[in-house]
N, C-alpha and C positions, 0 to 999 in steps of 0.2 A: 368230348372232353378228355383230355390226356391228364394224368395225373403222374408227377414228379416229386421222388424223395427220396433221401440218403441217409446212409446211418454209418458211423464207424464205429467199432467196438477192437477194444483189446481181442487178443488170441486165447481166451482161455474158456472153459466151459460155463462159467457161472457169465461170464457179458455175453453168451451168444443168447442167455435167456432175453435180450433184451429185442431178439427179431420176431419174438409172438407179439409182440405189441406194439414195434414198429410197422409193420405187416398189418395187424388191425387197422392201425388207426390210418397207412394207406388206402387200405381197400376201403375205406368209408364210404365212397362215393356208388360203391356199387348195391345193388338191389338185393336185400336183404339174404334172402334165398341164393343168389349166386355170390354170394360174400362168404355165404355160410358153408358152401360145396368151396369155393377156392381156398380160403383162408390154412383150415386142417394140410391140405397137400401142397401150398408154398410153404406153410413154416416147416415142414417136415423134409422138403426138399431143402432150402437155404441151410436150415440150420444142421443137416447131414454135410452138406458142402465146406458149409465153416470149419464143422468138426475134423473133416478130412485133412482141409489146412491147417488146422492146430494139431493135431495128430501127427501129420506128415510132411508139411510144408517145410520143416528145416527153416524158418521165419528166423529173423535177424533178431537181436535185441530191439529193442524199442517199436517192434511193427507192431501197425493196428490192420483189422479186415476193413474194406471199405465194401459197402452196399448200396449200390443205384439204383431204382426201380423206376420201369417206367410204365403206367397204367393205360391204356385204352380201349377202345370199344370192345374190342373182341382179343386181347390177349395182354397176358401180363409176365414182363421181362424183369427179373434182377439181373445183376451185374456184380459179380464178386473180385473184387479185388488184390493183391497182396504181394508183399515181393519175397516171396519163398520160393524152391525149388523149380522149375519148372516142371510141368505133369501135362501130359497130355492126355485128359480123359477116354479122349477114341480109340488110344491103345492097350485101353484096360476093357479085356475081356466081361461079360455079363457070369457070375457066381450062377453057377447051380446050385436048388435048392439039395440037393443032395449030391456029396455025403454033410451032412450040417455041419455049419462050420459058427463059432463063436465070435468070429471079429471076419472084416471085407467085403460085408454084405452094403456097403456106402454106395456106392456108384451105382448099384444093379436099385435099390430104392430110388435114388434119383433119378432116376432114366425111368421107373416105372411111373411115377408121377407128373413127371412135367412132357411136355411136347418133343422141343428141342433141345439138347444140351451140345453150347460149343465153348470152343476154348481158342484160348490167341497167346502169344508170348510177346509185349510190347516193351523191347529195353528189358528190363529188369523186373517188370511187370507182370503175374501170370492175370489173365483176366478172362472168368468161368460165366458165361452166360447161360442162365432156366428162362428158357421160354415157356409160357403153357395158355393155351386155346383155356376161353371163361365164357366164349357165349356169342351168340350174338347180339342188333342193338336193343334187345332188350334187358341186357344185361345191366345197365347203369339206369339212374332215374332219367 
């Protein structure tokens, strides 16, 4: 079973709270126990992603982030959308934890939590995909 869902939210910090419970209420399908290990490290990955976009994206007036997730057996993709800046995450080096730094640790937590992180520039479009491995088929009922 593949599970399909979208969310778009404004660019600002108080609507991105809105991807812990969009995120929930996707993962519903899946087996309690592997809901409960994925759930914490997608919303902590997405919602690092979004922030980077509101942060740095250079976003137009009136843009929203769009979110596509696609569920199945064995791995779980979003799909962030937006027509800000173009970024290419590949060329943003991994932060060392030392010397500590207070802000740029985004991309080094993303990549530590999810599988794959890619990125596309379509038109006008930057579009950041989190792939991350949940399991095998016993991951869903």
């Amino acid at each position: 079973m593949t599970v399909r869902s979208s969310l778009e939210i404004e660019p600002t910090a108080l609507a991105a709270r809105e991807i812990g419970g969009w995120l929930a209420a996707s993962l519903g399908h899946l087996e309690a126990k592997t809901a409960a290990a994925v759930l914490p490290r997608a919303e902590l990955a997405v919602h690092e992603a979004c922030m980077n976009v509101i942060d740095h994206g250079a976003l137009p007036a009136d843009s929203t982030i769009g979110l596509a997730l696609e569920l199945g057996p064995t791995s779980l993709t979003v799909r962030l959308t937006d027509h800000g800046a173009p970024f290419d995450p590949s060329t943003a080096a991994a932060l060392p934890a030392e010397p500590l730094r207070e802000r740029g640790y985004g991309l080094t937590i993303i990549r530590s939590l999810v599988t794959e992180v890619s990125y596309r520039r379509v038109g006008a479009v930057n579009e950041l995909e989190l792939r991350m491995e949940i399991g095998g088929d016993d991951a869903q009922h």
